[in-house]
N, CA, C and O atoms as a Maestro MAE file, in Angstrom:
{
 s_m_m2io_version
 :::
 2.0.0
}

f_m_ct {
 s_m_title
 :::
 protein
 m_atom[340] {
  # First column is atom index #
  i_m_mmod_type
  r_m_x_coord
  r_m_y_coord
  r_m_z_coord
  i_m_residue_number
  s_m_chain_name
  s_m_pdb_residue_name
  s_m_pdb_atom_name
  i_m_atomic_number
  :::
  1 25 63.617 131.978 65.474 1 A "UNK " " N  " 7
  2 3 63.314 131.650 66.849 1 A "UNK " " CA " 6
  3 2 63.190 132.927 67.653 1 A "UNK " " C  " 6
  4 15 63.853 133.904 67.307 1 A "UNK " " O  " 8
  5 25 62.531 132.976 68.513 2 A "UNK " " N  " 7
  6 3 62.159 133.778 69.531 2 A "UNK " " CA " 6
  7 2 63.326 134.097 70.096 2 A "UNK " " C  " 6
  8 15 64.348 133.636 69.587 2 A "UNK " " O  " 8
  9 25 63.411 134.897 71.193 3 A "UNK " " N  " 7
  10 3 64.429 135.265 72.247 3 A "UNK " " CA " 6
  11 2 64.294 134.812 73.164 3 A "UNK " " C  " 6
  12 15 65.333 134.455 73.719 3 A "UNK " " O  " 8
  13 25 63.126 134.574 73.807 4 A "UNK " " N  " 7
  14 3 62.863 133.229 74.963 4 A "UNK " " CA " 6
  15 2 63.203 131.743 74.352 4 A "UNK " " C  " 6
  16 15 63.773 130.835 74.956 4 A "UNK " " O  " 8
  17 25 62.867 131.730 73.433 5 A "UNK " " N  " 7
  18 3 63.198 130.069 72.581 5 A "UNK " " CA " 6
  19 2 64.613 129.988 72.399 5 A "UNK " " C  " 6
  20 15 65.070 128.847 72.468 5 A "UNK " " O  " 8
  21 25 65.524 131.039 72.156 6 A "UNK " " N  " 7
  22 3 66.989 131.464 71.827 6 A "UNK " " CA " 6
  23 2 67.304 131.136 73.802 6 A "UNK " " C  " 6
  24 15 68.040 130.171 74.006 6 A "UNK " " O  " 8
  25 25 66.868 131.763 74.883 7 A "UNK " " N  " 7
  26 3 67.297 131.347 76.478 7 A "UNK " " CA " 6
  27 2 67.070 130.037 76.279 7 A "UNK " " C  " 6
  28 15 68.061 129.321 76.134 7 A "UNK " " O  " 8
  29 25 65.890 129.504 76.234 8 A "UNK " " N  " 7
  30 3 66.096 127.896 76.430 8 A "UNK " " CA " 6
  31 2 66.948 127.157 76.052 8 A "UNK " " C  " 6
  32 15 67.544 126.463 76.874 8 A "UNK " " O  " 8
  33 25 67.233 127.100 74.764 9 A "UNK " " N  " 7
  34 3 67.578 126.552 74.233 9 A "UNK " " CA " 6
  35 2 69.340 126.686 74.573 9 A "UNK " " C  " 6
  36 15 70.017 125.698 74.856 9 A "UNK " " O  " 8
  37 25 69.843 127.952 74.491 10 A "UNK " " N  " 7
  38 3 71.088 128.245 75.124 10 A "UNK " " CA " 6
  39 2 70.898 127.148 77.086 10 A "UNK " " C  " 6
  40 15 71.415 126.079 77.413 10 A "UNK " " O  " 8
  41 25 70.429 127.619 77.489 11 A "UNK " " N  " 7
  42 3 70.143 126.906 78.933 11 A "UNK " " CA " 6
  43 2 69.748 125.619 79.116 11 A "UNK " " C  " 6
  44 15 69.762 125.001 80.181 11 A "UNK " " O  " 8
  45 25 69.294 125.120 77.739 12 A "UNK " " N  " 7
  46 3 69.738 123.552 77.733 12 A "UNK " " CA " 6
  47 2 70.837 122.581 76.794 12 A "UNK " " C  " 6
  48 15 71.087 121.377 76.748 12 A "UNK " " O  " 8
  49 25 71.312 123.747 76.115 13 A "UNK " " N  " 7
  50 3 73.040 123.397 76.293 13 A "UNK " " CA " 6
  51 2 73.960 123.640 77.538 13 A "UNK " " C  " 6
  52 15 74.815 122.814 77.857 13 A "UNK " " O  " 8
  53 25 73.779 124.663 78.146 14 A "UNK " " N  " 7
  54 3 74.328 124.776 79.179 14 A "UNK " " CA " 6
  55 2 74.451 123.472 80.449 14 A "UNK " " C  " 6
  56 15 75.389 122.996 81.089 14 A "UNK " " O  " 8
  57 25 72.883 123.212 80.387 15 A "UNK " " N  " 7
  58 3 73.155 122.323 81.306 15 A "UNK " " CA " 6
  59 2 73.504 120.954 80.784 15 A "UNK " " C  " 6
  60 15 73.597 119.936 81.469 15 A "UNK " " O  " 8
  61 25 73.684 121.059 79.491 16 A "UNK " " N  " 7
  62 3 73.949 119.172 79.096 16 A "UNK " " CA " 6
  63 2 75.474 119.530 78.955 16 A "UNK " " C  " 6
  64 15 76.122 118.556 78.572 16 A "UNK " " O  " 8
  65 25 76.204 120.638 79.157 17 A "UNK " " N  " 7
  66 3 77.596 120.324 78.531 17 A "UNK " " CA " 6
  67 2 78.300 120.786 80.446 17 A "UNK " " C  " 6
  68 15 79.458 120.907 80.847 17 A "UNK " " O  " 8
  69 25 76.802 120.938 81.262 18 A "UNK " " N  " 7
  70 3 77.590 121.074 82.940 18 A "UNK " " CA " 6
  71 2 77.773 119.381 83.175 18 A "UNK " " C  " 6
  72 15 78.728 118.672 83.493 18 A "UNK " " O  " 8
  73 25 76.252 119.110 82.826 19 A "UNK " " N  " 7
  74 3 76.175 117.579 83.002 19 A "UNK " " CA " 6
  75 2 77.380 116.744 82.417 19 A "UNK " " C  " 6
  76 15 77.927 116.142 83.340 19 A "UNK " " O  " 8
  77 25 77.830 116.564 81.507 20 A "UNK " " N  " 7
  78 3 78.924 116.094 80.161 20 A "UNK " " CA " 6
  79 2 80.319 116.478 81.384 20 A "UNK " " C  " 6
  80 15 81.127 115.611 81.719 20 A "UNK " " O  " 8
  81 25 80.359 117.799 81.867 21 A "UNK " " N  " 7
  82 3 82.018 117.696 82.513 21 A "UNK " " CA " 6
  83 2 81.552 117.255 83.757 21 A "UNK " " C  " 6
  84 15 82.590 116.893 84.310 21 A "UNK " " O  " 8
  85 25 80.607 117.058 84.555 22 A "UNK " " N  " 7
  86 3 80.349 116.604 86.210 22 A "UNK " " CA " 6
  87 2 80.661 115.016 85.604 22 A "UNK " " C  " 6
  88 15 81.421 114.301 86.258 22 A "UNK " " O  " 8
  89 25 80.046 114.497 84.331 23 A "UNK " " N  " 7
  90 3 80.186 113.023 84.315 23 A "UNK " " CA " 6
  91 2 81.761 112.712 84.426 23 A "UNK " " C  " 6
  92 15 82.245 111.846 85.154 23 A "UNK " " O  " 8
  93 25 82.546 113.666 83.484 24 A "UNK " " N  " 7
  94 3 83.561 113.652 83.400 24 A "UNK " " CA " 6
  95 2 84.944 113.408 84.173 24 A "UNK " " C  " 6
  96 15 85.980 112.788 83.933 24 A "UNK " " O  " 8
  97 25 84.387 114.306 85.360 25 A "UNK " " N  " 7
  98 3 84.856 114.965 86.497 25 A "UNK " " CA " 6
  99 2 85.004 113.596 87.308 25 A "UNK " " C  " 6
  100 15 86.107 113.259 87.738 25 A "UNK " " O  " 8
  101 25 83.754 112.743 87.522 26 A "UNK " " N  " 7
  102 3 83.829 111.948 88.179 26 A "UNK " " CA " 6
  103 2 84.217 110.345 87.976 26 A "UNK " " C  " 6
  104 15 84.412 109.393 88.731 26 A "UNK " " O  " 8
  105 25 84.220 110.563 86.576 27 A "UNK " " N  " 7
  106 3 85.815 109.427 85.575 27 A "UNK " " CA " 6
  107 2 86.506 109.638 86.119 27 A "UNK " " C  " 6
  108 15 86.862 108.721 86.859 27 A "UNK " " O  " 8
  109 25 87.189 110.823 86.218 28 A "UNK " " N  " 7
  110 3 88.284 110.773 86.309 28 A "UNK " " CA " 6
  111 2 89.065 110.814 87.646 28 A "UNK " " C  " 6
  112 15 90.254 110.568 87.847 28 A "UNK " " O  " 8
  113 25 87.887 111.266 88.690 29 A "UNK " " N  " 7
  114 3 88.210 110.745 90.113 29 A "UNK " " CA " 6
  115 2 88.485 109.443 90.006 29 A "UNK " " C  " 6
  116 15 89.616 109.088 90.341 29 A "UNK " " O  " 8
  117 25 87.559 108.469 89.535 30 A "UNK " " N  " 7
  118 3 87.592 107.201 89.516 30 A "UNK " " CA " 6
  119 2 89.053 106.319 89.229 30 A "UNK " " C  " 6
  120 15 89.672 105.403 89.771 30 A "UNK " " O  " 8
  121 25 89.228 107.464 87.659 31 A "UNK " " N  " 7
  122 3 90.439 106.683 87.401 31 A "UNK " " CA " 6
  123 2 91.449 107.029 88.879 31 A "UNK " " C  " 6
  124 15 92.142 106.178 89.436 31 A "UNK " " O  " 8
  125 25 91.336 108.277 89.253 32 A "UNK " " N  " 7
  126 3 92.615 108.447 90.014 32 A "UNK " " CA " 6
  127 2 92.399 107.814 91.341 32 A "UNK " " C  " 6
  128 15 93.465 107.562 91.903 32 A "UNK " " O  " 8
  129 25 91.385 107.499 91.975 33 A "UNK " " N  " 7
  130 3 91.372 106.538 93.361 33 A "UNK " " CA " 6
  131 2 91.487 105.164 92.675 33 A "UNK " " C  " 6
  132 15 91.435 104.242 93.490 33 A "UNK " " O  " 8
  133 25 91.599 104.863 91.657 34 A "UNK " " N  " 7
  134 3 92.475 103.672 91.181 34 A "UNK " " CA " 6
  135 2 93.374 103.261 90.790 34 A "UNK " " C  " 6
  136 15 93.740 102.088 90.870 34 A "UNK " " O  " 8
  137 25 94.018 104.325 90.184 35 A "UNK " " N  " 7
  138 3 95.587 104.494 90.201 35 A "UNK " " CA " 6
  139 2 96.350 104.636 91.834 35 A "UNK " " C  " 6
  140 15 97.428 104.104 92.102 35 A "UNK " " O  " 8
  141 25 95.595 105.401 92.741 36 A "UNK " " N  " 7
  142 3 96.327 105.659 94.150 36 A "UNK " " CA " 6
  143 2 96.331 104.185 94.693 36 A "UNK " " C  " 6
  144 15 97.120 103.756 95.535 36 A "UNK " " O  " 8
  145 25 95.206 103.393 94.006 37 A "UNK " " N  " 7
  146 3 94.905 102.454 95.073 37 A "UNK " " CA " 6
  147 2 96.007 101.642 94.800 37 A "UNK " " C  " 6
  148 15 96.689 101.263 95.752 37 A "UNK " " O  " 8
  149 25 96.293 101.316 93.687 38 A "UNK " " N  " 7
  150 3 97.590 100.030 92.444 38 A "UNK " " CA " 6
  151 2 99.110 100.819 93.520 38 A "UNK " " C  " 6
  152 15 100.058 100.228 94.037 38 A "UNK " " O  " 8
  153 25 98.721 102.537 93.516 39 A "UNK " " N  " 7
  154 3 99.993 102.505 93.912 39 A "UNK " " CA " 6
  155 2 99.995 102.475 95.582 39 A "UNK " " C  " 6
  156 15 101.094 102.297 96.108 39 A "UNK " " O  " 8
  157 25 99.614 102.529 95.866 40 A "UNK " " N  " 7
  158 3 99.191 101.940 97.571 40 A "UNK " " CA " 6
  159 2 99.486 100.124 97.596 40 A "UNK " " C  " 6
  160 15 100.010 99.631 98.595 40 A "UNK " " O  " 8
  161 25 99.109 99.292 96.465 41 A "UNK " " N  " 7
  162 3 99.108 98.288 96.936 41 A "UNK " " CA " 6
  163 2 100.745 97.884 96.064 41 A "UNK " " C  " 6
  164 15 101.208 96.744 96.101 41 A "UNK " " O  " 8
  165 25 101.212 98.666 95.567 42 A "UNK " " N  " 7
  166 3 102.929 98.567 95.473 42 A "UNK " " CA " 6
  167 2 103.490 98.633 96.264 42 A "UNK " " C  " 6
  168 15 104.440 97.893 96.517 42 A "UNK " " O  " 8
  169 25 103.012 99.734 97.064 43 A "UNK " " N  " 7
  170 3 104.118 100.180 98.260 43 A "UNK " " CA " 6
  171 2 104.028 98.847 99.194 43 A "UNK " " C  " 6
  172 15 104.974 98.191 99.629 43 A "UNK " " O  " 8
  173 25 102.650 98.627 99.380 44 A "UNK " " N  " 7
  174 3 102.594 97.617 101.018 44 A "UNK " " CA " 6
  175 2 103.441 96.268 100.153 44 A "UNK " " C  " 6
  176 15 103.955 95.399 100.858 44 A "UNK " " O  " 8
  177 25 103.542 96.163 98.706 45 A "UNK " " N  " 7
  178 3 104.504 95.101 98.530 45 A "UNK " " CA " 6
  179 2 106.145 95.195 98.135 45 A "UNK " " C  " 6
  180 15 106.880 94.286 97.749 45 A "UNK " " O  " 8
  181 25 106.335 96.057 98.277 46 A "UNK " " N  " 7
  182 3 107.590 96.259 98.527 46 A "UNK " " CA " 6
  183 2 108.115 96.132 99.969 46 A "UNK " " C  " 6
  184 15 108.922 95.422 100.569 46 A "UNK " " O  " 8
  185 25 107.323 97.101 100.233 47 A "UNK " " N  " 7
  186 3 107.403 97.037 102.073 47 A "UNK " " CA " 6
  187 2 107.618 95.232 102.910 47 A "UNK " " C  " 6
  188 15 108.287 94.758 103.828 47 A "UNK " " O  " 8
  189 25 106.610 94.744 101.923 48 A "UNK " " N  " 7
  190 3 106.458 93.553 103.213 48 A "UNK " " CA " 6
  191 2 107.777 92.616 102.296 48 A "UNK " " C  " 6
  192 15 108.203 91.744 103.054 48 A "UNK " " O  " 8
  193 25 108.327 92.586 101.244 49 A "UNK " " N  " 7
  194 3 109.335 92.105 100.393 49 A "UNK " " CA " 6
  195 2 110.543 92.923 101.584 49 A "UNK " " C  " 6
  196 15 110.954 92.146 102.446 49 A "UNK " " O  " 8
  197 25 111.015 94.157 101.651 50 A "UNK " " N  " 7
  198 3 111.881 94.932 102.444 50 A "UNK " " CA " 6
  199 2 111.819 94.118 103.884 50 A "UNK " " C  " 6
  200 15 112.801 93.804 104.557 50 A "UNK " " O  " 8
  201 25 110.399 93.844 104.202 51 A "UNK " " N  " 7
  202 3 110.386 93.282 105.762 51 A "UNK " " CA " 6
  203 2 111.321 91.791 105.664 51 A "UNK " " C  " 6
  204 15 112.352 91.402 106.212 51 A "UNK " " O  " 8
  205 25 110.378 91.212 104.675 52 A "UNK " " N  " 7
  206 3 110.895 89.888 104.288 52 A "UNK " " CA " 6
  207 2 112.418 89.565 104.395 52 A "UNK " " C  " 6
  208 15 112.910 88.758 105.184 52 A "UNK " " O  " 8
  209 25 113.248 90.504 103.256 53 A "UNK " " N  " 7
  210 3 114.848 90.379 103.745 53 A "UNK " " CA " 6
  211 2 115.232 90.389 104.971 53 A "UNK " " C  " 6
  212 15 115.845 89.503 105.565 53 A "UNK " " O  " 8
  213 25 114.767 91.698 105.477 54 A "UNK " " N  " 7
  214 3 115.153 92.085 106.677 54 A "UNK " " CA " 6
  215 2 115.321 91.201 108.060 54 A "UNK " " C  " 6
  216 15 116.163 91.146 108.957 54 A "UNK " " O  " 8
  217 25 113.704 90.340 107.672 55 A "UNK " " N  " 7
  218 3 113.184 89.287 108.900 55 A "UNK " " CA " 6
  219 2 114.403 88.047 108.678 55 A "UNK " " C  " 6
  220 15 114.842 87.477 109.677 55 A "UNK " " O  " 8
  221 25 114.864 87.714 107.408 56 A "UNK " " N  " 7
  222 3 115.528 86.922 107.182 56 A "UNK " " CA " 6
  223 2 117.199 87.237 107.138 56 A "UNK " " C  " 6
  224 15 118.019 86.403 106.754 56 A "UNK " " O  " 8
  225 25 117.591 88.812 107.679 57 A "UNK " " N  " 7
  226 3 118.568 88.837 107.662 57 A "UNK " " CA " 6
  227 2 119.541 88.733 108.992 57 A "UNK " " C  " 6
  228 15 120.666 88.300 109.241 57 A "UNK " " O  " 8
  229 25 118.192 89.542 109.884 58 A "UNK " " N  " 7
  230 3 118.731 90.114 111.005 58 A "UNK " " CA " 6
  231 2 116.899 89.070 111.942 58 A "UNK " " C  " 6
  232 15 115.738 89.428 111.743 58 A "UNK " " O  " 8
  233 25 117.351 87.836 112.872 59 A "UNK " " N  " 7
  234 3 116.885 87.155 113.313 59 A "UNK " " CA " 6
  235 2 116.297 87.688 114.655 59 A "UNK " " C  " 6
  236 15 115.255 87.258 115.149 59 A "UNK " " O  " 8
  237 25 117.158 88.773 115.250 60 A "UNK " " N  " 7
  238 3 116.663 89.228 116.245 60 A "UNK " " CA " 6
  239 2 115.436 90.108 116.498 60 A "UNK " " C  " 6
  240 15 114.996 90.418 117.605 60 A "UNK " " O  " 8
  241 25 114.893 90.507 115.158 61 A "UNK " " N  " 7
  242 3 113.761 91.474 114.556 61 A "UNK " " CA " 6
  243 2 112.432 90.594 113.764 61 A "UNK " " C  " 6
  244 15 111.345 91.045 113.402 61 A "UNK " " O  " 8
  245 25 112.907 89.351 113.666 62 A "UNK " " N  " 7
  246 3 112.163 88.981 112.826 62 A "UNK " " CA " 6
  247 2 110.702 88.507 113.631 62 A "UNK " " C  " 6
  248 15 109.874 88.200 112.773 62 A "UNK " " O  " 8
  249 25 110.191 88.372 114.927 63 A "UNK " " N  " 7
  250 3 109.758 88.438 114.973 63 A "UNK " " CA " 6
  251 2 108.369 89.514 115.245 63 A "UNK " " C  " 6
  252 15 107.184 89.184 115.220 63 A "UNK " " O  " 8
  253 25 108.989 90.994 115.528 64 A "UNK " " N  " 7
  254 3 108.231 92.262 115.697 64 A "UNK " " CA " 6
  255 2 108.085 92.502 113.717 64 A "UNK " " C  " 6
  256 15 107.345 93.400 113.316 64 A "UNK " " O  " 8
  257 25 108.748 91.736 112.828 65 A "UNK " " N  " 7
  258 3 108.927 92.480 111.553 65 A "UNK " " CA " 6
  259 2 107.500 91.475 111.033 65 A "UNK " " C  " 6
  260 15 106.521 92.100 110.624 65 A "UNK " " O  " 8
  261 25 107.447 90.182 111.062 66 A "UNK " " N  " 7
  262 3 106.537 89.358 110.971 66 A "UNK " " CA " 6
  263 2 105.274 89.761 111.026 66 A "UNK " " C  " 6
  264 15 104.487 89.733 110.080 66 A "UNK " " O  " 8
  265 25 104.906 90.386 112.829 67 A "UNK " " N  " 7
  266 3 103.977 91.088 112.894 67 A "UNK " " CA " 6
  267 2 103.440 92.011 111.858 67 A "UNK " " C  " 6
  268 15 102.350 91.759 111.345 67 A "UNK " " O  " 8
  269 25 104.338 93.387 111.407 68 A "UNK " " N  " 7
  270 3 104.219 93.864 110.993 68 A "UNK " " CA " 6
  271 2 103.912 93.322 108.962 68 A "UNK " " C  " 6
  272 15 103.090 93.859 108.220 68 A "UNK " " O  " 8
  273 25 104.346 92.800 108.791 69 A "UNK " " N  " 7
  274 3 104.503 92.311 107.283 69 A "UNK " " CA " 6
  275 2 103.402 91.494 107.172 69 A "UNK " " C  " 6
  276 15 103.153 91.182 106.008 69 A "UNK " " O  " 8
  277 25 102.210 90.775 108.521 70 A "UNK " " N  " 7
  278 3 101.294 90.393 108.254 70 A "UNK " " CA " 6
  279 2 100.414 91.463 108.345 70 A "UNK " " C  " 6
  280 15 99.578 91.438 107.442 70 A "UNK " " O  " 8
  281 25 100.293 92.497 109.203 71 A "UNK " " N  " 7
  282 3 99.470 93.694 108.972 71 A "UNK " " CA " 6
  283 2 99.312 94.388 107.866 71 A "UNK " " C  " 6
  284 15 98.219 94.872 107.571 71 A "UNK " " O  " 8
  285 25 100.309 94.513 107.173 72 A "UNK " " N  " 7
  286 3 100.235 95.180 105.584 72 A "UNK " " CA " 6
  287 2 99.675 94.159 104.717 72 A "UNK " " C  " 6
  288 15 99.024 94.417 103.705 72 A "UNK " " O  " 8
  289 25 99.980 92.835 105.196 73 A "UNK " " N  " 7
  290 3 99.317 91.969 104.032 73 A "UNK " " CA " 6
  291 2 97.970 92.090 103.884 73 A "UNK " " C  " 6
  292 15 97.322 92.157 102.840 73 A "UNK " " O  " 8
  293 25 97.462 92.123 105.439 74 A "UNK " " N  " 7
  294 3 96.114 92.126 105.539 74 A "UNK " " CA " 6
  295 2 95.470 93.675 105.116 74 A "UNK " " C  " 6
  296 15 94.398 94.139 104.726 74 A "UNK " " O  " 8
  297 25 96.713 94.103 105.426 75 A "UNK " " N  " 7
  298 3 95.604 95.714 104.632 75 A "UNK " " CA " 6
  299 2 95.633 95.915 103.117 75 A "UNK " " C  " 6
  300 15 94.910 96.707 102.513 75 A "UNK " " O  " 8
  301 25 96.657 95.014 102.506 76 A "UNK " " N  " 7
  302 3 96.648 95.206 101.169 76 A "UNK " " CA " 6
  303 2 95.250 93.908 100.321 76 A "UNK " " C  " 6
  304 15 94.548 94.126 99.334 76 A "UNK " " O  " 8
  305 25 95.292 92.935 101.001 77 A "UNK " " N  " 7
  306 3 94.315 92.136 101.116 77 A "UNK " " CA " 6
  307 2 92.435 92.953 100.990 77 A "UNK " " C  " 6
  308 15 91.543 92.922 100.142 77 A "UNK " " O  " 8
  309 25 92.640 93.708 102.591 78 A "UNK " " N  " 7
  310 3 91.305 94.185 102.487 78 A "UNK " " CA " 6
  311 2 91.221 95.518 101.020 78 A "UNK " " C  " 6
  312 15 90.216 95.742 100.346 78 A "UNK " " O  " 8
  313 25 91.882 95.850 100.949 79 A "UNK " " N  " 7
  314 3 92.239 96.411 99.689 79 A "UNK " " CA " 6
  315 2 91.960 96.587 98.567 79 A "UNK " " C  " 6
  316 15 91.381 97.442 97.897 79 A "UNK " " O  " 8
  317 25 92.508 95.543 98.410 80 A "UNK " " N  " 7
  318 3 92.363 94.869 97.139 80 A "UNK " " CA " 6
  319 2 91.105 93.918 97.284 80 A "UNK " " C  " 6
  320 15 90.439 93.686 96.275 80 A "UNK " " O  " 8
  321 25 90.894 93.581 98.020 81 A "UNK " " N  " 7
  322 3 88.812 93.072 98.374 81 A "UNK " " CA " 6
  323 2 87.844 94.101 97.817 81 A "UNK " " C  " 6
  324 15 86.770 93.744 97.333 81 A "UNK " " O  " 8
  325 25 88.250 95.503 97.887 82 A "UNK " " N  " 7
  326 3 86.949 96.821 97.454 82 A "UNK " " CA " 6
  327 2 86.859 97.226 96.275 82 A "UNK " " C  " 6
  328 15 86.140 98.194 96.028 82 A "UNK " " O  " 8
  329 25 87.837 96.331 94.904 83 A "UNK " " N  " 7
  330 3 88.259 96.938 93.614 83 A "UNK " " CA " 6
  331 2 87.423 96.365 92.806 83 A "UNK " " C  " 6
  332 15 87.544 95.144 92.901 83 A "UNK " " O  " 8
  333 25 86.593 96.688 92.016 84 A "UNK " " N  " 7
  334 3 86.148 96.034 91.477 84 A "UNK " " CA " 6
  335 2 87.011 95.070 90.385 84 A "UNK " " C  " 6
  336 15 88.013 95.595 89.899 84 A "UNK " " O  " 8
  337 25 86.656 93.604 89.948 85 A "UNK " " N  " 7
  338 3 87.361 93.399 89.590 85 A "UNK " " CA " 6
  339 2 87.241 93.184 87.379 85 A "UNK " " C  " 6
  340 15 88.243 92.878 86.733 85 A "UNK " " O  " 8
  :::
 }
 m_bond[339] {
  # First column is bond index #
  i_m_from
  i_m_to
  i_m_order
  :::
  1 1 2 1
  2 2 3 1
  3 3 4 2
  4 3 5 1
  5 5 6 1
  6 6 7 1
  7 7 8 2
  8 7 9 1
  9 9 10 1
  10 10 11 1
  11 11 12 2
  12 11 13 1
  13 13 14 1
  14 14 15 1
  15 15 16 2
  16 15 17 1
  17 17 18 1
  18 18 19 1
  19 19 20 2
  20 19 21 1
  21 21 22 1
  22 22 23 1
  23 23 24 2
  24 23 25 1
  25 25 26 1
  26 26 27 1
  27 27 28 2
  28 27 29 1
  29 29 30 1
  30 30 31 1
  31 31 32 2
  32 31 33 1
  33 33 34 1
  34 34 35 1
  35 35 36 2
  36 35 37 1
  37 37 38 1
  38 38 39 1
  39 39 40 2
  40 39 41 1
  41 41 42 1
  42 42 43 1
  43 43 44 2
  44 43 45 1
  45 45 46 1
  46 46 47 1
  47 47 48 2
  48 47 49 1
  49 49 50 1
  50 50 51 1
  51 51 52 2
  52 51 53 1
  53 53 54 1
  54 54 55 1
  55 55 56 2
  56 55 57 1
  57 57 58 1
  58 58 59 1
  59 59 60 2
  60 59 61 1
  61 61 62 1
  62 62 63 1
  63 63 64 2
  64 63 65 1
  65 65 66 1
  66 66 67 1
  67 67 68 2
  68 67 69 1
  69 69 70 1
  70 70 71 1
  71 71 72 2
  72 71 73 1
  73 73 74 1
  74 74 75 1
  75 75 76 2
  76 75 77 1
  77 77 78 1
  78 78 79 1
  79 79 80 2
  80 79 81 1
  81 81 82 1
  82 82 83 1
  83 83 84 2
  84 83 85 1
  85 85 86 1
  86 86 87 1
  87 87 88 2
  88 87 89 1
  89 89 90 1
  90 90 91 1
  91 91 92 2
  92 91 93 1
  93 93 94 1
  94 94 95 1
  95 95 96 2
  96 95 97 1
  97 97 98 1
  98 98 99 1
  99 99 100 2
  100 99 101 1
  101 101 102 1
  102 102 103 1
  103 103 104 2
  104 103 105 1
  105 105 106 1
  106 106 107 1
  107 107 108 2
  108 107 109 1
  109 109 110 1
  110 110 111 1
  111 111 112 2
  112 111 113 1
  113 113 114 1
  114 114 115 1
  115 115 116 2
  116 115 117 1
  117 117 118 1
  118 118 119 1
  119 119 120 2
  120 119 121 1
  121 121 122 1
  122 122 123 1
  123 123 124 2
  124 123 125 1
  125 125 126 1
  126 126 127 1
  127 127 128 2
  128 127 129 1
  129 129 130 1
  130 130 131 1
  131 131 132 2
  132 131 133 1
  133 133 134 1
  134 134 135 1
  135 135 136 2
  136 135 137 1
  137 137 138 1
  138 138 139 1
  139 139 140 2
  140 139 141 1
  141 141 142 1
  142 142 143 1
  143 143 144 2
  144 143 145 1
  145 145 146 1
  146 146 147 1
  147 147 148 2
  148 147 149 1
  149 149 150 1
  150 150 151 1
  151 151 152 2
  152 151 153 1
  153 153 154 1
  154 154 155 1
  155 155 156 2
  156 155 157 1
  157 157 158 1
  158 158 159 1
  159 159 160 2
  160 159 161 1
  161 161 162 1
  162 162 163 1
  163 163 164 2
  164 163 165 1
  165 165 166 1
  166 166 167 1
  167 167 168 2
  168 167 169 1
  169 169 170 1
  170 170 171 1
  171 171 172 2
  172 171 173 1
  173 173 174 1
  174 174 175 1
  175 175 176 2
  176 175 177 1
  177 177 178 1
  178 178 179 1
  179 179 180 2
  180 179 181 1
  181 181 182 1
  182 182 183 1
  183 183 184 2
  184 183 185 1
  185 185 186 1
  186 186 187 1
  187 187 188 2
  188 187 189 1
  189 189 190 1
  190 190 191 1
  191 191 192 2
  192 191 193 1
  193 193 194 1
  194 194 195 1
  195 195 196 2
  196 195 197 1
  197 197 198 1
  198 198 199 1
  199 199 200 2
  200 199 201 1
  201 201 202 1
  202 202 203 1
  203 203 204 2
  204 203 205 1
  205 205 206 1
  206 206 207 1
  207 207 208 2
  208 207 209 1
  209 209 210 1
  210 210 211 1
  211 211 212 2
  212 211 213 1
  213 213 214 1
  214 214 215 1
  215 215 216 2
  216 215 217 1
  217 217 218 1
  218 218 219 1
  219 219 220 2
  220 219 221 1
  221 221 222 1
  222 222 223 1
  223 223 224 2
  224 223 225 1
  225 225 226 1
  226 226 227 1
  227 227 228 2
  228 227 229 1
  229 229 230 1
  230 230 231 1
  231 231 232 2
  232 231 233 1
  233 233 234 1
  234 234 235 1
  235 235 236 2
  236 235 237 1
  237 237 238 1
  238 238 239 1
  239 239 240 2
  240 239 241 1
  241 241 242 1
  242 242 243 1
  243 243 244 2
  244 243 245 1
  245 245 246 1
  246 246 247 1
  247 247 248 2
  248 247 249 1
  249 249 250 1
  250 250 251 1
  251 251 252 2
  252 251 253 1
  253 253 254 1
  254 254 255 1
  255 255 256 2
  256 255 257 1
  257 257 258 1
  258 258 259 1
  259 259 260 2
  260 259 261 1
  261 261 262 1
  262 262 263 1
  263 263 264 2
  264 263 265 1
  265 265 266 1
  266 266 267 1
  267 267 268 2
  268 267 269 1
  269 269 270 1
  270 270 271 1
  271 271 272 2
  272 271 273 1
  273 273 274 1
  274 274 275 1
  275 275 276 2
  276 275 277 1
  277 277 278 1
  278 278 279 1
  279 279 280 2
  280 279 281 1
  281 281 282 1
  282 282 283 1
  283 283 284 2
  284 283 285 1
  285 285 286 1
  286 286 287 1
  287 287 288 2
  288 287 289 1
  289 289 290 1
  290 290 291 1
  291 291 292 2
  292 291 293 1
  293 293 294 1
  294 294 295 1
  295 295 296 2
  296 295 297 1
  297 297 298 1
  298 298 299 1
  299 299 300 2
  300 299 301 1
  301 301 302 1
  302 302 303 1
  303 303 304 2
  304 303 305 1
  305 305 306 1
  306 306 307 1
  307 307 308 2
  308 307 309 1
  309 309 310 1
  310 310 311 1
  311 311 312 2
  312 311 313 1
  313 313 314 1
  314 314 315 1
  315 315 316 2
  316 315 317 1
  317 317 318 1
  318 318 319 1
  319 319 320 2
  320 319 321 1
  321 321 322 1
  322 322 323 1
  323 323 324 2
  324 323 325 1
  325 325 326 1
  326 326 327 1
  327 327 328 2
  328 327 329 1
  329 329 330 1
  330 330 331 1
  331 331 332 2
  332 331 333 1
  333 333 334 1
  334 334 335 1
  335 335 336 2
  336 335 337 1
  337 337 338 1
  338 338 339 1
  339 339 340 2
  :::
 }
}
């Protein structure tokens, strides 16, 4: 092979093994805004479980806690609406 045929050919490995880690790269974003998301939608259920006792322990709160424990529902809701399933 030539020495120009030897550049190409080097320069189209190059770009199939840039291409190969950008695909890569963006797996693995994927996986990880889906792992954040599972653990995002733990927290808002613990949280609204924590509210839950709470609303049921101490009566004088339960209704500002209510509020709140339906707001997380609904954000864990819209949430969990964007994941594919």
């Amino acid at each position: 092979m030539t020495t120009a045929a030897n550049h190409y050919r080097d320069a189209g490995f190059e770009f199939h093994n840039a291409y190969e880690a950008r695909e890569r790269g963006h797996q693995e974003q994927a996986a990880f805004r889906m792992r954040m998301s599972e653990w995002h939608q733990r927290q808002a259920r613990l949280r609204i479980d924590a509210l839950r006792l709470l609303a049921e322990s101490d009566t004088s709160y339960a209704g500002i806690l209510r509020t709140e424990q339906d707001a997380l529902a609904r954000l864990l809701a819209d949430e969990h609406s964007g994941l594919p399933d």
